[in-house]
GUDRENMI-729599 format. One record per residue: residue number from 1; residue in one letter; chain; x, y, z of N, C-alpha, C in turn. Coordinates in Angstrom, 2 decimals. Example, Ala and Ser with C-alpha at 12.3 -4.5 7.8 and 13.67 -1.06 7.14 Angstrom:
BEGIN
  resi  resn  chain      nxx      nyy      nzz     caxx     cayy     cazz      cxx      cyy      czz
     1     A      A    13.19    -5.69     7.80    12.30    -4.50     7.80    13.20    -3.30     7.80
     2     S      A    12.85    -2.25     7.08    13.67    -1.06     7.14    12.90     0.03     7.87
# end
This chain:
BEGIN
  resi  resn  chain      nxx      nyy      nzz     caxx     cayy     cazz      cxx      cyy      czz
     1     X      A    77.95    95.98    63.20    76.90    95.99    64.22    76.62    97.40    64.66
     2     X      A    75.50    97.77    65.23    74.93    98.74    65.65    76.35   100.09    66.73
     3     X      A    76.62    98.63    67.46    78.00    98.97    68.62    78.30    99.83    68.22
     4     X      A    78.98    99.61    66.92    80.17   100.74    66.49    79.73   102.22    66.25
     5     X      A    78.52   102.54    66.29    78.23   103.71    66.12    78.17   104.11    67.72
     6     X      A    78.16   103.35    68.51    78.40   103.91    69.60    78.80   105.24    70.43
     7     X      A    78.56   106.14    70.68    79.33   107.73    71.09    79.74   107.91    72.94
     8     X      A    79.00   106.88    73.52    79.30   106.87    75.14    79.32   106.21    75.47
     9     X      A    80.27   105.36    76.66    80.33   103.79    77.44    80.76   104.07    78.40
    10     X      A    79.96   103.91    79.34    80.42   103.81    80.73    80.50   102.35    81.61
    11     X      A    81.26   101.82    81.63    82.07   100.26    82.53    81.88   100.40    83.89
    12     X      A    81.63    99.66    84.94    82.04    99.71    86.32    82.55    98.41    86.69
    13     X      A    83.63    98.39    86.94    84.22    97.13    87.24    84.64    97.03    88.87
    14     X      A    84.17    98.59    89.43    84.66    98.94    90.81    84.32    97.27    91.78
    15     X      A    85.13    97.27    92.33    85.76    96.10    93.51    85.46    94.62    92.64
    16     X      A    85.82    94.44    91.37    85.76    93.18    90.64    87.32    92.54    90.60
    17     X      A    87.63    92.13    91.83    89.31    91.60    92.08    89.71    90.60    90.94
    18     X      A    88.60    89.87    90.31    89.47    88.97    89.72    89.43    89.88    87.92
    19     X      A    89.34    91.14    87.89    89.61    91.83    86.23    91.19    92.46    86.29
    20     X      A    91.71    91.60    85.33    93.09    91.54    85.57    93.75    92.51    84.24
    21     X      A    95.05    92.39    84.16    96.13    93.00    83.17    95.08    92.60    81.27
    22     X      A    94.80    91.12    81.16    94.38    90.63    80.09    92.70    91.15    79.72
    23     X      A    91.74    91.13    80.69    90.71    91.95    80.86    90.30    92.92    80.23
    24     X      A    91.55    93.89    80.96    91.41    95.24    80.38    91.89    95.40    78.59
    25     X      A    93.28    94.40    78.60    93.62    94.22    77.61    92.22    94.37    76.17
    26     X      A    91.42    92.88    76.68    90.33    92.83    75.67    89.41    93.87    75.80
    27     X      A    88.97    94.69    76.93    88.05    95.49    76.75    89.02    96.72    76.39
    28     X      A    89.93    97.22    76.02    90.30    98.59    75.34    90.91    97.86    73.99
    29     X      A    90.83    96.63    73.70    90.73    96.31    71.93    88.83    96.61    71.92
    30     X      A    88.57    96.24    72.37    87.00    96.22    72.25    86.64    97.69    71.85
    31     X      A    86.76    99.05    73.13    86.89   100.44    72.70    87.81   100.54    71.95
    32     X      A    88.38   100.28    71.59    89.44   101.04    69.93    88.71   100.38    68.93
    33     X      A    87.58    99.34    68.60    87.29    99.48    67.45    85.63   100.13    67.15
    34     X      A    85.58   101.41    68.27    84.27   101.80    68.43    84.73   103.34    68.12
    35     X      A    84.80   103.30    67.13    85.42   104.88    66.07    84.48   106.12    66.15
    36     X      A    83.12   106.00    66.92    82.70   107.26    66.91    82.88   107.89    68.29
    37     X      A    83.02   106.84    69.36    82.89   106.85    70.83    83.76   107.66    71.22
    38     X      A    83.24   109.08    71.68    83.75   110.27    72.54    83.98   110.29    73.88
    39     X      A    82.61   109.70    74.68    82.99   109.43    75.93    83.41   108.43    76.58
    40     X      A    84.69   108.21    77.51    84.61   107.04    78.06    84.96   107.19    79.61
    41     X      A    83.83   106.34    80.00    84.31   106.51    81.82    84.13   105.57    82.01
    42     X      A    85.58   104.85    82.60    85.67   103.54    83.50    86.15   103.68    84.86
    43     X      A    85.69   102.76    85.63    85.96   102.35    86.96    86.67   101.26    87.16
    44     X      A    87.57   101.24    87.59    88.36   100.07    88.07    89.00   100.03    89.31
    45     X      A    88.38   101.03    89.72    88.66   100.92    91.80    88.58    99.93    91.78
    46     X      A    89.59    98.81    93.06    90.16    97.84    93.49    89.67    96.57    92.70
    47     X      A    90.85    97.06    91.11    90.85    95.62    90.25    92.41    95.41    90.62
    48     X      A    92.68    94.80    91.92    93.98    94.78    92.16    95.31    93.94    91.44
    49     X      A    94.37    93.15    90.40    95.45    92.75    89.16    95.54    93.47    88.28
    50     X      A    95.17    94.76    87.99    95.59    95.32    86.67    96.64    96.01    87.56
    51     X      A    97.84    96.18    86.45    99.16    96.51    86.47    99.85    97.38    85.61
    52     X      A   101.18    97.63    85.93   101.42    98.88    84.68   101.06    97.89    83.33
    53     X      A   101.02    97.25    83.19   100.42    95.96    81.49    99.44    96.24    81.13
    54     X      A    98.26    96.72    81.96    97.19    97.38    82.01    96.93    98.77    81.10
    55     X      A    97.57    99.04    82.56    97.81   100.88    82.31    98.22   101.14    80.98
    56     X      A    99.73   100.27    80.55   100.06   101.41    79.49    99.08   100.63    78.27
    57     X      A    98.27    99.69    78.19    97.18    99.32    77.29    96.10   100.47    77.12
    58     X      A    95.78   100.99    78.39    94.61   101.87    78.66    95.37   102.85    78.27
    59     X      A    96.62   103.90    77.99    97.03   104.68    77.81    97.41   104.44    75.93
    60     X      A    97.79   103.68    75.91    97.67   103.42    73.73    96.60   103.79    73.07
    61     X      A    95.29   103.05    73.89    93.90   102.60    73.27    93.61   104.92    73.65
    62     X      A    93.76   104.88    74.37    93.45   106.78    74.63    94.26   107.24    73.95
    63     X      A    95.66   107.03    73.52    96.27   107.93    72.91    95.84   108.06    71.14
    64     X      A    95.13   106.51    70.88    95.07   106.31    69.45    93.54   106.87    69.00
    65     X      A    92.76   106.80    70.16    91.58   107.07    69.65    91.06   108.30    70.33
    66     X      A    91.12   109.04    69.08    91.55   110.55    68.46    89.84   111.44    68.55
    67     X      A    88.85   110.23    68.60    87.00   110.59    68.47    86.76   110.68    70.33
    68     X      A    87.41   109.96    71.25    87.82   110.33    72.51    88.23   111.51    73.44
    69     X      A    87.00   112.61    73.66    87.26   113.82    74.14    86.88   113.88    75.51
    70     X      A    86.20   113.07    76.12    85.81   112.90    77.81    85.89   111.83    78.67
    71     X      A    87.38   111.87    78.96    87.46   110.44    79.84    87.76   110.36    80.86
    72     X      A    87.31   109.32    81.64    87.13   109.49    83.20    87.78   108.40    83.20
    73     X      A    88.88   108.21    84.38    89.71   106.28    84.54    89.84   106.21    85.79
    74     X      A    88.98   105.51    87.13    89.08   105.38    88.21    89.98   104.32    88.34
    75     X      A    91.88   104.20    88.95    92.36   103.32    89.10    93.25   102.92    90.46
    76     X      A    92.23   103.45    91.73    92.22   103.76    92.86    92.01   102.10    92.81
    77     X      A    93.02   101.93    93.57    93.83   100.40    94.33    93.83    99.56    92.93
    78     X      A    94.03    99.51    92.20    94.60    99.04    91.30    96.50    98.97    91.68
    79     X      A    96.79    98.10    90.78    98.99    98.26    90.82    99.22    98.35    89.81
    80     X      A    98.86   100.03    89.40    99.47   100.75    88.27   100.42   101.50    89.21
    81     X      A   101.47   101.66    89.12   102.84   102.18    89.82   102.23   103.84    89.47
    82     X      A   103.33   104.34    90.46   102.89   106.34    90.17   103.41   106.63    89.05
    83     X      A   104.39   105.87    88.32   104.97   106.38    86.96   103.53   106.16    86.36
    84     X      A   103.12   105.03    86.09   101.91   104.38    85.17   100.81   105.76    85.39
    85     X      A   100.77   106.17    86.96    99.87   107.15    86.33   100.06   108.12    86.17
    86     X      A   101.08   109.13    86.17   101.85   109.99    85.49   101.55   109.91    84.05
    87     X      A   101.70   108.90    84.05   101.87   108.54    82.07   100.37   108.63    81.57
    88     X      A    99.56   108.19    82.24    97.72   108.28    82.02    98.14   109.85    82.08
    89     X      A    98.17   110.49    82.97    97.96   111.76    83.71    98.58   112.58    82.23
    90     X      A    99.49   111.98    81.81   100.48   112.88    80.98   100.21   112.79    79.29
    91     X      A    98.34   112.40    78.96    98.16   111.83    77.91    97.79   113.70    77.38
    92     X      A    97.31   113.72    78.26    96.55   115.34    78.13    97.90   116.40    77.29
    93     X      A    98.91   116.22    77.29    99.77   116.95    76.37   100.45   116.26    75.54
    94     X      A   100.00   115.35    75.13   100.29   114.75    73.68    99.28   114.93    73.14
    95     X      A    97.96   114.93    73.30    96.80   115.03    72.53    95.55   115.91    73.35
    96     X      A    94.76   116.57    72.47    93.65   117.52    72.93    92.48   116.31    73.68
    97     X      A    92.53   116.75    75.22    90.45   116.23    74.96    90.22   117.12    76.12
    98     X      A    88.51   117.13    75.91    88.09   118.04    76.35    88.12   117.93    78.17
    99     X      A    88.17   117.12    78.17    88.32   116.27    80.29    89.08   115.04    79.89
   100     X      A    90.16   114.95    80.39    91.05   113.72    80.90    91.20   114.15    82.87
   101     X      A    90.34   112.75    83.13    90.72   113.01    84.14    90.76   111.49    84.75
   102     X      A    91.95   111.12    85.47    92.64   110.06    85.82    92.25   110.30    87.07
   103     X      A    91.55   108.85    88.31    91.11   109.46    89.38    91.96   108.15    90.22
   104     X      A    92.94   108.15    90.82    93.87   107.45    91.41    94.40   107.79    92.70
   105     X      A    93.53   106.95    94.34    94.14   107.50    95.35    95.15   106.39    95.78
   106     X      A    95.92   105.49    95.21    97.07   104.47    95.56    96.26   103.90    96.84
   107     X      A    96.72   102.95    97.56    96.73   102.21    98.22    95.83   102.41    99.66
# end
């Protein structure tokens, strides 16, 4: 399909309480099989079921897809623990992109 040539997606899921751990699950299988897509900025301010199950999903699907150089991850009131975002935070020295930026004010 057309999709896959895709190069930018921007999501807003901001204050959608019921997008949970499985959610995100399917939408970052969804971005990992969109192989040209450089940019990605999601919002997930207060999806208060995504969890570190989440997180470290959203942190695989970024670490594997390598065509991914500008990403934005709003996970302000979300219950990704401070390790979980450490670990987002800490993708930036395992792999080059041009903006990783993890935007997380906890609770």
């Amino acid at each position: 399909s057309q999709l896959t040539q895709l190069i930018s997606f921007q999501i807003n899921f901001g204050g959608c309480e019921g997008v949970s751990d499985v959610g995100v699950s399917h939408l970052m299988n969804a971005i990992q099989s969109l192989q040209q897509l450089s940019r990605l900025h999601m919002n997930l301010y207060g999806c208060s079921k995504v969890t570190d199950v989440g997180g470290q999903k959203i942190g695989d699907v970024l670490q594997a897809c390598t065509s991914l150089i500008d990403v934005e991850v709003n996970i302000t009131r979300t219950r990704i623990s401070e390790g979980g975002v450490a670990s987002l935070e800490n993708l930036g020295n395992t792999r080059s992109f041009d903006q990783l930026n993890i935007i997380s004010n906890g609770w």
